[in-house]
C-alpha distance (Angstrom), angle and dihedral (degrees) to the residues before:
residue distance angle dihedral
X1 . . .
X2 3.87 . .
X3 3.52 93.7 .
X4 4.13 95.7 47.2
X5 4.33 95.8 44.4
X6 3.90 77.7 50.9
X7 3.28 97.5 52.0
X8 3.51 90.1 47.5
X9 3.97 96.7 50.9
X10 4.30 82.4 52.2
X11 3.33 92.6 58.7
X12 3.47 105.6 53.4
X13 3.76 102.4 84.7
X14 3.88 86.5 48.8
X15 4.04 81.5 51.2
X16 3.60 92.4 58.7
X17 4.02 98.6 37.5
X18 3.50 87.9 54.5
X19 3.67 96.0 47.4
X20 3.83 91.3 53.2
X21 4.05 94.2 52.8
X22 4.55 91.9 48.4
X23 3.42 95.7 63.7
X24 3.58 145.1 34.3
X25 3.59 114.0 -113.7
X26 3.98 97.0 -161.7
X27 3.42 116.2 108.1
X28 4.57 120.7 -124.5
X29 3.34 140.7 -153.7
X30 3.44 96.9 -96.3
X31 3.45 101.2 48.2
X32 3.87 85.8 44.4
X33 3.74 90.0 51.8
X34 3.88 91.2 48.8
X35 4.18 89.5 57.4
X36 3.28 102.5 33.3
X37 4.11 116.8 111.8
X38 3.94 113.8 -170.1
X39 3.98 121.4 -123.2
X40 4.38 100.1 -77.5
X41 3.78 94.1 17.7
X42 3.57 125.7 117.6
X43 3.57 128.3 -139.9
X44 3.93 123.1 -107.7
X45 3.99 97.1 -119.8
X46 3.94 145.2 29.1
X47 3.67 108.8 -128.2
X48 3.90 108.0 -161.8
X49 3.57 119.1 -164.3
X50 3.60 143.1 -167.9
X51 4.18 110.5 -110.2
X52 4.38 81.6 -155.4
X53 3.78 98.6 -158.7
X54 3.77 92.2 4.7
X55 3.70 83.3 84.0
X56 4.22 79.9 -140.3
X57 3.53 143.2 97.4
X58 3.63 122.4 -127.9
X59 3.51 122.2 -159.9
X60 4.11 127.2 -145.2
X61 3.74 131.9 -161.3
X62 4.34 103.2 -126.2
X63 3.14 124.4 -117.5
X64 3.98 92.9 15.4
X65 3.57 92.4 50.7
X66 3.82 95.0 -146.4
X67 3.90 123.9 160.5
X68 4.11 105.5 -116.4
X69 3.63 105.6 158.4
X70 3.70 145.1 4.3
X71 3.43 116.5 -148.8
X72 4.31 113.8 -138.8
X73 3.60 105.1 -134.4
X74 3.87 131.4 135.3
X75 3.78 102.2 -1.3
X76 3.70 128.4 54.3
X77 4.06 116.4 -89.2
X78 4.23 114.9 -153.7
X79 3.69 82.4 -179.9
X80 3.81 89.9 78.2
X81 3.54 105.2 -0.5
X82 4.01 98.5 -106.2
X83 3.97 110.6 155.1
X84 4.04 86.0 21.9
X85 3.69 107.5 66.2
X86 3.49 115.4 84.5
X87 3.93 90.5 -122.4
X88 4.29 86.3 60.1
X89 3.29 108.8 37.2
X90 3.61 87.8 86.6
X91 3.70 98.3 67.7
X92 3.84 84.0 65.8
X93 3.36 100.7 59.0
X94 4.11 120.2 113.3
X95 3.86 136.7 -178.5
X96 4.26 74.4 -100.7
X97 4.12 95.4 60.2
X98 3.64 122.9 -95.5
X99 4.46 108.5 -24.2
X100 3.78 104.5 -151.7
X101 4.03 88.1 -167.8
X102 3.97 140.7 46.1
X103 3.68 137.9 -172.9
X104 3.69 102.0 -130.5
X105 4.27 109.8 -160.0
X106 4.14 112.9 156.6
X107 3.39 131.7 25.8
X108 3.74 117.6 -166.2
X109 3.94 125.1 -171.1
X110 4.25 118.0 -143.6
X111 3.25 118.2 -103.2
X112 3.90 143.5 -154.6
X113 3.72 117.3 -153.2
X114 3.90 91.2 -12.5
X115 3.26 96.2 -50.6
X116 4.19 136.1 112.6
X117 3.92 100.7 -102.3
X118 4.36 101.6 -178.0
X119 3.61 97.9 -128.9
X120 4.06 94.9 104.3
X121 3.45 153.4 -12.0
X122 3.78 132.8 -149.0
X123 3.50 131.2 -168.0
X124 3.98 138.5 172.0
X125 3.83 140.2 -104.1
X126 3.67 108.3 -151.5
X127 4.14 109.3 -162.8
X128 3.65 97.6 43.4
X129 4.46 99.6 35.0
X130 3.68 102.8 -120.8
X131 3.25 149.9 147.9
X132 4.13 141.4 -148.9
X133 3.49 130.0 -178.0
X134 4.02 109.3 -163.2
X135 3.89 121.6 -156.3
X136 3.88 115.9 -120.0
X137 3.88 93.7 -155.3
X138 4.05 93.9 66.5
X139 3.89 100.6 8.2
X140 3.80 87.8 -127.0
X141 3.91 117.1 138.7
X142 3.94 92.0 -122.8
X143 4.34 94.8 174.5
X144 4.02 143.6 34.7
X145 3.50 128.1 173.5
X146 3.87 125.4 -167.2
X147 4.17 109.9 -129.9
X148 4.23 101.1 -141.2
X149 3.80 120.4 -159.0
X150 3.48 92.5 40.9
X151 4.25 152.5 98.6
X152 3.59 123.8 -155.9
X153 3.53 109.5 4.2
X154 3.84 98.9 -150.3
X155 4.07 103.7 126.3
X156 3.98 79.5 81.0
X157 3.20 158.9 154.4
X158 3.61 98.7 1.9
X159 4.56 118.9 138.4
X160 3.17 139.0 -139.9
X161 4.09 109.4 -110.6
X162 4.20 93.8 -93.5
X163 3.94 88.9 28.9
X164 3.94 94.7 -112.4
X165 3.91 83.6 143.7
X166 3.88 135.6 20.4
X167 3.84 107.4 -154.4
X168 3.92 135.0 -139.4
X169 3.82 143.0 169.4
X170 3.62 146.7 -171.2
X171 3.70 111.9 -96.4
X172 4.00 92.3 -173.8
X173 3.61 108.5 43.9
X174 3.73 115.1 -148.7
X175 3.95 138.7 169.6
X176 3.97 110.1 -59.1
X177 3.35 112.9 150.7
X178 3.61 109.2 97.8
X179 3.53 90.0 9.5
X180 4.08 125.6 -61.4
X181 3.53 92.5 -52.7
X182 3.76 131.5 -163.3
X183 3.87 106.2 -91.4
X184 3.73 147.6 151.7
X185 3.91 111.2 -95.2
X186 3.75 90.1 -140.5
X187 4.15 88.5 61.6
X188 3.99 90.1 65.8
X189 3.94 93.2 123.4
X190 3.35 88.3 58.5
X191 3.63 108.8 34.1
X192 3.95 112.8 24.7
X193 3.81 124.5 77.7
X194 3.46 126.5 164.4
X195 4.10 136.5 -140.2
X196 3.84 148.5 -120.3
X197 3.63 111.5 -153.5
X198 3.95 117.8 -162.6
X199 4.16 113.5 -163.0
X200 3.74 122.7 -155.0
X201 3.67 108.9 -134.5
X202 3.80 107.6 -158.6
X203 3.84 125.2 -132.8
X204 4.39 87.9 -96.2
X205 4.11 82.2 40.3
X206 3.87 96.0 -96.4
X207 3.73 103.3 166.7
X208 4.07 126.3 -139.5
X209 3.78 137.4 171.4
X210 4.23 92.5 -122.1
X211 4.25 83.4 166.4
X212 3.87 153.0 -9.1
X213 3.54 120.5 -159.0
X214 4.38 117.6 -136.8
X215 3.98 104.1 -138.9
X216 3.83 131.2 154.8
X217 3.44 122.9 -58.7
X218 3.57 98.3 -95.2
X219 3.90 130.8 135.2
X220 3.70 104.2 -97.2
X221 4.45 104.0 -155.0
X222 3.98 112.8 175.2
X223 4.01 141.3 -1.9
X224 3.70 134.9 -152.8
X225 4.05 119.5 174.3
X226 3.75 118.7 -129.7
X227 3.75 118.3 -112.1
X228 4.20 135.5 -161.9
X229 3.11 101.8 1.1
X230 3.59 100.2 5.5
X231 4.02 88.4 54.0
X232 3.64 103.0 147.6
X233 3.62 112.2 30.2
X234 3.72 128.1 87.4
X235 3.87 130.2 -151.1
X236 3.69 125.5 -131.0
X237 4.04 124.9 176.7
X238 3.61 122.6 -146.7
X239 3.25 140.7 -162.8
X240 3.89 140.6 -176.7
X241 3.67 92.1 50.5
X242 3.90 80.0 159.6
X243 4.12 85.2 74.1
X244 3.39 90.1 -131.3
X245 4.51 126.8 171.4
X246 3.50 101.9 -170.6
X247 4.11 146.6 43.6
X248 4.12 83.7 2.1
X249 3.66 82.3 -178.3
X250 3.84 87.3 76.0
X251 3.64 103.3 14.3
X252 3.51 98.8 48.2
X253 3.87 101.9 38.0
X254 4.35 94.3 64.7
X255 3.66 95.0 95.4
X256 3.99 111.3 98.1
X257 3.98 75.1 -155.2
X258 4.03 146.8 22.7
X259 3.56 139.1 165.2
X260 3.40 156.5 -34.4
X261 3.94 111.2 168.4
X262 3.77 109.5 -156.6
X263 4.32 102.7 -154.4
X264 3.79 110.6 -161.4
X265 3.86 91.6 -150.2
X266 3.82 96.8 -174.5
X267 3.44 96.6 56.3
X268 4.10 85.3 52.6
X269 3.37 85.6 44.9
X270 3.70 88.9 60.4
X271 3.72 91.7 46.6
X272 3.49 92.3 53.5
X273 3.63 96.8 55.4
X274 3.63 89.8 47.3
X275 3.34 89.2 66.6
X276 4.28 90.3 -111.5
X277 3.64 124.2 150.1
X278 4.13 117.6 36.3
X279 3.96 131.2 -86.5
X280 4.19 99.4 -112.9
X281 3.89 122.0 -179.4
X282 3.54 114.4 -75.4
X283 3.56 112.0 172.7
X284 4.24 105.0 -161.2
X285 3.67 137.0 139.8
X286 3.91 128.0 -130.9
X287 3.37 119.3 -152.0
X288 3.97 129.3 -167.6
X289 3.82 137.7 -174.4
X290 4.15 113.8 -142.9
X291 3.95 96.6 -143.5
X292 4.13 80.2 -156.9
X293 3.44 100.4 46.5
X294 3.91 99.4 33.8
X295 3.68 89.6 -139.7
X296 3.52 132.7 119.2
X297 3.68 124.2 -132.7
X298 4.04 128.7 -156.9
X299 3.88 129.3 -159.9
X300 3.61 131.0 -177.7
X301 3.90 115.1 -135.2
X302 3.59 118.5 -165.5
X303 4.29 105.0 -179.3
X304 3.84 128.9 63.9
X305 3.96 125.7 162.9
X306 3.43 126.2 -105.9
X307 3.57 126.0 -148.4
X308 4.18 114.3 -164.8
X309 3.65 115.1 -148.5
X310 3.94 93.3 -153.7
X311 3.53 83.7 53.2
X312 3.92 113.5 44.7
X313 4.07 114.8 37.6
X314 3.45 137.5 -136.4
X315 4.11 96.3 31.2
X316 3.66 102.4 106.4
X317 3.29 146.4 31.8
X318 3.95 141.3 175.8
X319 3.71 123.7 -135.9
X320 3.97 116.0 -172.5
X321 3.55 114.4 -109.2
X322 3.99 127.5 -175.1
X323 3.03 122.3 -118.4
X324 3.72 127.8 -6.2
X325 3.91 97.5 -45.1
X326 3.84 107.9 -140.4
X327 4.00 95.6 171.4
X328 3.89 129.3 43.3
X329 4.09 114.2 -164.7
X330 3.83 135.4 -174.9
X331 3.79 118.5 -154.4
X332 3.57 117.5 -127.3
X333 4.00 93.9 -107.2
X334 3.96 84.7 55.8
X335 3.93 87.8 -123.1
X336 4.01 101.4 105.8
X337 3.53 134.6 69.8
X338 3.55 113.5 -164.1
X339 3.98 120.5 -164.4
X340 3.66 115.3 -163.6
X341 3.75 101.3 -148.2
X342 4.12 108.5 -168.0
X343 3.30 91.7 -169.4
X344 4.41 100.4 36.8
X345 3.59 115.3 99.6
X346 4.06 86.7 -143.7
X347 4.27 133.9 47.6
X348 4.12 102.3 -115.8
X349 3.54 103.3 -151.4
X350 4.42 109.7 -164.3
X351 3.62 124.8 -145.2
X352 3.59 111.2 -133.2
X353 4.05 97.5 -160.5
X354 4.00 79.0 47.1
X355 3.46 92.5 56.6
X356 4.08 93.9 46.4
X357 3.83 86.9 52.0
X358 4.06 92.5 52.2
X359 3.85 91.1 42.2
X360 4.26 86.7 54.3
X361 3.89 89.5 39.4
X362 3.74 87.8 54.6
X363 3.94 84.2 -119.9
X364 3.66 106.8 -173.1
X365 3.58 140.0 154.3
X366 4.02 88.2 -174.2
X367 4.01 138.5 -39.3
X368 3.84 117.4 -117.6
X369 3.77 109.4 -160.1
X370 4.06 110.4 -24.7
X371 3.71 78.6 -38.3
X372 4.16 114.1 109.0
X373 4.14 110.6 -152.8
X374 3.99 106.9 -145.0
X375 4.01 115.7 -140.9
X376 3.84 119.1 -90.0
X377 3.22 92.2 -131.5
X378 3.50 97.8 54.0
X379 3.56 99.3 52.0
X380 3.76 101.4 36.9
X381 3.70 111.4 113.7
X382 4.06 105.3 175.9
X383 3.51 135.1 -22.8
X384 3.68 120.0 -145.4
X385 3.91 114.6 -149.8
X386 3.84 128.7 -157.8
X387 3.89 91.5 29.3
X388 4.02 92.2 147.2
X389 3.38 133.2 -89.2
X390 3.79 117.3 -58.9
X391 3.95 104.2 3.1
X392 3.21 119.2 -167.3
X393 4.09 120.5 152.1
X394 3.51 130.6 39.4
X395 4.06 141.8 -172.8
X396 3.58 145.0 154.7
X397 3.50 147.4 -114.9
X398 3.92 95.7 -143.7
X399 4.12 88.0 -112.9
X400 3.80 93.8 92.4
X401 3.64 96.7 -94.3
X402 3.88 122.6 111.7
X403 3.60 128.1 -160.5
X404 3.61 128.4 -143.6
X405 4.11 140.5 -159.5
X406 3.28 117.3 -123.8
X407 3.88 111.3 -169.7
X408 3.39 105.2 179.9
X409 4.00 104.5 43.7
X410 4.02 84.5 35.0
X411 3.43 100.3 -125.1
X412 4.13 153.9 109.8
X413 3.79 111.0 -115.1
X414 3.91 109.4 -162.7
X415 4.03 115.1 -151.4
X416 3.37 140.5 -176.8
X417 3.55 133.3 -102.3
X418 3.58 99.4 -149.4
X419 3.82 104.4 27.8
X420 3.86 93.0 35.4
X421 3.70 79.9 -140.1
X422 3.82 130.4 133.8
X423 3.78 108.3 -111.1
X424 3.83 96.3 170.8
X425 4.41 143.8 12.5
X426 4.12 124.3 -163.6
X427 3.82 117.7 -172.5
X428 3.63 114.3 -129.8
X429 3.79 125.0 -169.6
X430 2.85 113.3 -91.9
X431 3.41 136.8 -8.7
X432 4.23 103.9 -49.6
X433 4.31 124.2 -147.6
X434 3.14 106.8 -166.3
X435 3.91 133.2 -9.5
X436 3.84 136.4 -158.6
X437 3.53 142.8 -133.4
X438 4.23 124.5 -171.1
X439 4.00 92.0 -96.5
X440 4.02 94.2 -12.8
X441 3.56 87.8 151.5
X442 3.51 103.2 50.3
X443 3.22 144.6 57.4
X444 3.75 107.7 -79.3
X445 4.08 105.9 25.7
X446 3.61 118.7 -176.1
X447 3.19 110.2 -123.8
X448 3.54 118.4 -151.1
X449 3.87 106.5 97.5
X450 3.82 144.1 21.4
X451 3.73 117.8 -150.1
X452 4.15 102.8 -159.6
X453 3.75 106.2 -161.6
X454 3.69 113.2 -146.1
X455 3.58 132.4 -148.1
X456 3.95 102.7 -155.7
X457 4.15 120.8 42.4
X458 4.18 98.6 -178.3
X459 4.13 101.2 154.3
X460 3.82 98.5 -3.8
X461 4.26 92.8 99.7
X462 3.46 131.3 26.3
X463 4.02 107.5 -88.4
X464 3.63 131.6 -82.2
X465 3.11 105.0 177.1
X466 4.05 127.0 -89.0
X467 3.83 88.1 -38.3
X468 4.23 111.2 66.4
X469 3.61 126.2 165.4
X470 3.57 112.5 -104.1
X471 3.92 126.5 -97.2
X472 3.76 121.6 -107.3
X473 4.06 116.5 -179.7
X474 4.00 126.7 -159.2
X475 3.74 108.6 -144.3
X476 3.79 124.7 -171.1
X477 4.06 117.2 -123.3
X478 3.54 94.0 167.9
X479 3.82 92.2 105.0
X480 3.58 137.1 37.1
X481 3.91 90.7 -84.5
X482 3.73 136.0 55.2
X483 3.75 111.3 -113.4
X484 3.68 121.0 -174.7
X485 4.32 110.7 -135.5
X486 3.97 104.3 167.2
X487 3.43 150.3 12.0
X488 3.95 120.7 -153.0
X489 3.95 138.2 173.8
X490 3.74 120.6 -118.9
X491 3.45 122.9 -158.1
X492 4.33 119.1 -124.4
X493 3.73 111.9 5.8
X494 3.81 108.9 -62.2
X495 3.60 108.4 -146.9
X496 3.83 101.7 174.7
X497 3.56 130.6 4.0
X498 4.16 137.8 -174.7
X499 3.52 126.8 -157.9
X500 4.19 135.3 -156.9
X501 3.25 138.6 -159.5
X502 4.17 102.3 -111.0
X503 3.37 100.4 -134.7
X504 4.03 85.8 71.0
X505 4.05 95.0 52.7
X506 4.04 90.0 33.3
X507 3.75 94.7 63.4
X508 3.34 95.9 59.5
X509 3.55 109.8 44.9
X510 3.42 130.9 123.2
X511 3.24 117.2 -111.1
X512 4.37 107.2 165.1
X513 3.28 121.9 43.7
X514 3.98 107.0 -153.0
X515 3.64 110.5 -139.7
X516 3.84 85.9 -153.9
X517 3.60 91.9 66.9
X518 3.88 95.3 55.3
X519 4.30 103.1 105.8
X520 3.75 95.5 166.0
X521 3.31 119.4 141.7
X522 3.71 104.7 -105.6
X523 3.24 93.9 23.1
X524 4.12 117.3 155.1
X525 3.41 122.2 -152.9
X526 3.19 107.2 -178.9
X527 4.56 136.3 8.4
X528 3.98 87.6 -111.3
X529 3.61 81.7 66.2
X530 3.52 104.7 49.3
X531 4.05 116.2 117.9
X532 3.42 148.2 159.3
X533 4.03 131.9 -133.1
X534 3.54 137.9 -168.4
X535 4.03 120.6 -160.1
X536 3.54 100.6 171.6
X537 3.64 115.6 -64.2
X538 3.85 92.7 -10.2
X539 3.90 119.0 88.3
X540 3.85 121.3 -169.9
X541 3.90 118.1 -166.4
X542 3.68 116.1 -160.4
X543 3.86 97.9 -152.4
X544 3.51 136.6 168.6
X545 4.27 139.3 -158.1
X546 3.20 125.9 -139.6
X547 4.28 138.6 163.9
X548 3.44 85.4 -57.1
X549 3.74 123.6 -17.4
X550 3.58 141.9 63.2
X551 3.90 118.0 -140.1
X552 3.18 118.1 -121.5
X553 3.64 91.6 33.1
X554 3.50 85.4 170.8
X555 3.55 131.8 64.3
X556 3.81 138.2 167.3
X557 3.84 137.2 163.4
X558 3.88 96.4 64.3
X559 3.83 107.7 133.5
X560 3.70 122.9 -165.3
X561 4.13 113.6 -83.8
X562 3.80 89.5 26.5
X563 4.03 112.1 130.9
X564 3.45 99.4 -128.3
X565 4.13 113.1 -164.0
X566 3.84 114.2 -158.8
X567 3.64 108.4 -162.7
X568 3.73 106.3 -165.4
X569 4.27 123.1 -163.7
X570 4.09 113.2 178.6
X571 3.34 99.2 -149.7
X572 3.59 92.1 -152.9
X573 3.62 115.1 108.9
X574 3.99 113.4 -172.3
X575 3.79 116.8 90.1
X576 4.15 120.6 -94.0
X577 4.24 84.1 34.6
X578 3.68 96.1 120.7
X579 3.59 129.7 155.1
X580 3.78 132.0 -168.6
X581 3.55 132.3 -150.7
X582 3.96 129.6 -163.3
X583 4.29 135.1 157.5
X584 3.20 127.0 -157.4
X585 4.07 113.7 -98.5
X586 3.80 90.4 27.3
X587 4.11 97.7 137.2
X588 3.70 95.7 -166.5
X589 3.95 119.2 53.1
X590 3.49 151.4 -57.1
X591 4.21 113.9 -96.6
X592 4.06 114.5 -135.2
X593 3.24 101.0 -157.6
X594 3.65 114.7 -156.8
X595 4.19 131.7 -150.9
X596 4.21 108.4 -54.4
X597 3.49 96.6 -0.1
X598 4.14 141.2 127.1
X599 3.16 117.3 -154.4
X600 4.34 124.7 175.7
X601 3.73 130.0 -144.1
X602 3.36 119.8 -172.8
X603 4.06 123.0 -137.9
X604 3.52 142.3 -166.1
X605 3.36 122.9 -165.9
X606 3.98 118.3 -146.6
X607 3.91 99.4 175.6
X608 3.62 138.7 48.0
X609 3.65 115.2 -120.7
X610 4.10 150.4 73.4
X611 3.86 109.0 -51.1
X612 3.43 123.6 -175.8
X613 3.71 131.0 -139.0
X614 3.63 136.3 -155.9
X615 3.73 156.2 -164.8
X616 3.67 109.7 -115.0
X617 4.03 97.9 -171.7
X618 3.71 112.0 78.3
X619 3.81 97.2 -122.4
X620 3.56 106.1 166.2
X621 3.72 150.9 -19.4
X622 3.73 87.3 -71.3
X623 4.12 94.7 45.3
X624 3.53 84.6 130.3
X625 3.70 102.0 57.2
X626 3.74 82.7 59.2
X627 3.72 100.2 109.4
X628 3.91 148.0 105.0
X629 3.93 142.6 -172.0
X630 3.81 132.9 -128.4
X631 4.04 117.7 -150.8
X632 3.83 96.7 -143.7
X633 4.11 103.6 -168.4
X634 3.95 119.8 -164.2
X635 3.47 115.9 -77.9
X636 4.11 112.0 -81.2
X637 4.12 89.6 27.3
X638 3.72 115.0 147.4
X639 3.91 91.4 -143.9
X640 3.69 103.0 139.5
X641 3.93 133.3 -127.6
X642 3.61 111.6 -88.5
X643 3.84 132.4 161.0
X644 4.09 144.6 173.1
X645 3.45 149.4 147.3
X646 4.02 114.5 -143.0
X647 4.08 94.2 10.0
């Protein structure tokens, strides 16, 4: 095994000065034609990515592959305050304390009937196990909830085909029974398990724990939910079946084959609401944002059920998988399970009516704690040779052809669904993870275009030093070979990314912002309104934005130490009205206010003096008249509250 991952490390600059010499990289007209997106137009599809250790989600127009939007969602964002303001910080919060940062991996849109709907979008953060779910009417994370009894949530966030659950597991498995308890590392075979949590979404997209599942302490990689006939069972690849804690890369890469664990989630659904299983501790926070209020909430949880493989039958079941599965992939019919085995010289593709018949014939090779391992053989529907070296994800263009990463050999390897032969092969540069297609992993892709999403950039951008952006490439799958139409930077490291047609997200955006509506708080609704109150040490100003002044503009009677609250309404209501807000000596962020909103920074003043404030959204023609002053007497002055605009 040492002498084949070496190999494989050796031949990766060959890989990539190779790639560079079988294609030209120039761009043509057609393929320039094909991207391009005139002055006012919009572009066909949303492409949402995964920021990786970003902790956000950018979002790209497809085909032109510009940068519109970047989603706030696990890490703090100065550029508009999220994480800072007093109404966000609570979406941060963790059974740890308040986490400033996230590692961001897969996003996954809703769906109805298997399909991408446009009302949200979840995706995962992988070092502390949570959760969001972001709403695709405002593009406002509005809910995150904390997975418990688990390490390295990265099998997530994938649904269930009409959303009823959004799935996660434990990548790291760890000691959980009886709590994490204080062990040696080298007992992990006998101590460390590892879990697969399922989470209720509600009909308005309220999210729960409603079960985990306790199975061996593997490392749990990727998920994909069944579909048609495989409605009701998810997918999970493992790896490190070997149970290995240290240098995985040779420990945990001995096994000619791991796993696939098959989870039939409606029959744990039915033991859940039967009350089966046990309630264990599960430390996790849930945390909400009040679209009325504009505040975030945060509750600590301490219960979640447990359901016990060697205990309940019929839940899971292992399907052999070479070699070190890193993605998991249904096929739009809901018939084939792909395995992307980086390590496998071949693509196993699983047959799920296969694997029903060797579940009923009792097919197994062996069971491995409560759960029963079905018989290669058996289950095995196809497997597709020469797919590259290193595969590892896979979707589909709804035609019956599926395309595949190849990380190693950087490149796509297109295969058919019938033959399980490889009808076509694009370079990409270099090396991609995962790639997309509009709806590739459901049950009605679009499509049009591929998005490979590549790990290493090298010569593909002009240099920025050690640390470059990394390399996405829009591929053409309209016809009956790949054609390569655009490169384009994406900020973080995107691991996994889903795309929409607009027309579903556009429809149901928000585009007024009814002051009316507001109920925070401190919310001001209008200047005659505006005030300011001392209770002690602690100041709140009511203040509100407008095209172009603040009221008060004004203010005096600060002192030095004082916690000074500015509660900020725009009184603007159309869309793209923002206005920002930022004083000097403020050492957390600016707010960016948006149409109808409050939001609150909080300030505390170390000096005595006159310090300015300012809009920091250019608003209008007069964005720079947009400014006030705060008297800040000595600490223990008697200088009395006083405010005004115009005075």
């Amino acid at each position: 095994m040492k002498s084949v991952l070496f190999g494989l490390i050796v031949a990766l600059p060959l890989v990539f000065a190779q790639c560079s010499k079988k294609q030209d990289l120039g761009g043509n007209s057609e393929a320039a034609q094909k991207v391009y997106v005139a002055p006012g137009e919009h572009d066909e599809y949303y492409g949402f990515m995964s920021g990786g250790y970003s902790g956000q989600m950018p979002i790209y127009g497809i085909p032109s592959g510009r940068h519109l939007y970047t989603i706030p969602i696990f890490s703090q964002a100065p550029v508009n305050g999220y994480g800072y303001s007093e109404e966000t910080k609570p979406m941060l919060e963790t059974s740890y304390g308040f986490v400033p940062w996230g590692d961001a991996h897969h996003p996954e849109l809703s769906q109805t009937e298997g399909v991408p709907d446009g009302r949200w979008i979840f995706i995962n953060e992988n070092n502390t196990p949570r959760i969001a779910r972001i709403d695709l009417s405002t593009f406002k994370t509005v809910e995150i909830i904390e997975i418990p009894n688990s390490a390295g949530n990265h099998a997530s966030s994938f649904v269930t085909p009409n959303t009823e659950y959004v799935t996660a597991a434990t990548r790291f498995s760890i000691p959980i029974e009886d709590g994490n308890k204080d062990v040696s590392i080298d007992s992990y075979a006998e101590n460390f398990d590892g879990t697969l949590s399922f989470i209720k979404v509600a009909d308005e997209g309220e999210m729960s724990i409603d079960f985990q599942i306790l199975v061996p302490g593997y490392n749990y990689d990727l998920s994909h939910a069944g579909k048609g006939p495989s409605d009701g069972w998810a997918f999970y690849t493992t790896y490190n079946t070997e149970q290995a804690n240290t240098l995985l890369e040779i420990n945990a890469s001995k096994n000619d084959k791991d796993f696939i664990a098959a989870v039939n989630w409606k029959k744990a659904a039915e033991y859940a609401a039967q009350g089966k299983g046990k309630m264990v501790e599960g430390p996790h926070a849930h945390n909400t944002f009040d679209k009325k209020t504009h505040t975030a909430t945060s509750e600590i949880l301490n219960k979640v059920r447990m359901l016990d493989p060697r205990e309940l039958e019929g839940l899971i079941y292992f399907l052999p998988t070479p070699k070190s599965p890193h993605g998991v992939d249904v096929d739009p019919s809901g018939r084939y399970i792909v395995g992307g085995g980086k390590l496998a010289t071949v693509l196993p593709v699983h047959s799920f009516d296969k694997m029903i018949t060797a579940i009923e014939n009792e097919d197994y090779e062996t069971i491995i704690d409560g759960v029963p391992v079905l018989n290669y053989e058996s289950v095995i529907h196809a497997e597709v040779k020469n797919a590259g070296l290193g595969p590892l994800h896979t979707e589909f263009d709804g035609k019956g052809n599926a395309y595949t990463t190849a990380f190693i050999s950087s490149e796509i390897v297109k295969w058919s669904l019938e033959t399980f032969e490889v009808t076509d092969r694009i370079d990409t540069y270099y090396s991609p993870g995962h790639l997309m297609i509009p709806g590739g992993d459901s049950k009605k892709p679009w499509g049009e275009y591929l998005v490979a999403l590549n790990k290493i950039t090298k010569d593909r951008y002009l240099p920025t030093g050690p640390e470059l952006f990394h390399s996405a490439q829009l591929i053409d799958i309209s016809g009956e070979k790949m054609k390569l139409l655009l490169d384009f930077p994406t900020d973080g490291e995107p691991h996994y990314a889903q795309a929409i047609p607009a027309e579903l997200v556009t429809e149901n955006q928000v585009r007024f912002y009814k002051l009316d509506d507001n109920e925070h708080e401190y919310v001001t609704k209008s200047e005659k309104a505006t005030k300011v109150e001392r209770d002690g040490n602690e100041v709140h100003v009511y203040m509100t934005a407008i095209r172009s002044h603040f009221t008060p503009d004004n203010i005096e009677g600060i002192r030095v130490g004082d916690e000074v609250y500015f509660h900020l309404t725009n009184l603007e209501q159309d869309w793209d009205l923002p206005h920002g807000f930022s004083i000097l000596g403020a050492n957390n962020a600016e707010l960016l206010v948006m149409p109808g909103e409050t939001l609150t920074l909080k300030w505390t003043p170390q000096r005595a003096g006159i310090i300015p404030f300012y809009c920091t959204d250019f608003c209008s023609a007069l964005h720079q008249e947009m400014q006030g002053y705060v008297r800040v007497s000595p600490k223990g002055s008697k200088t009395p509250i006083s405010f005004g605009t115009g005075k």
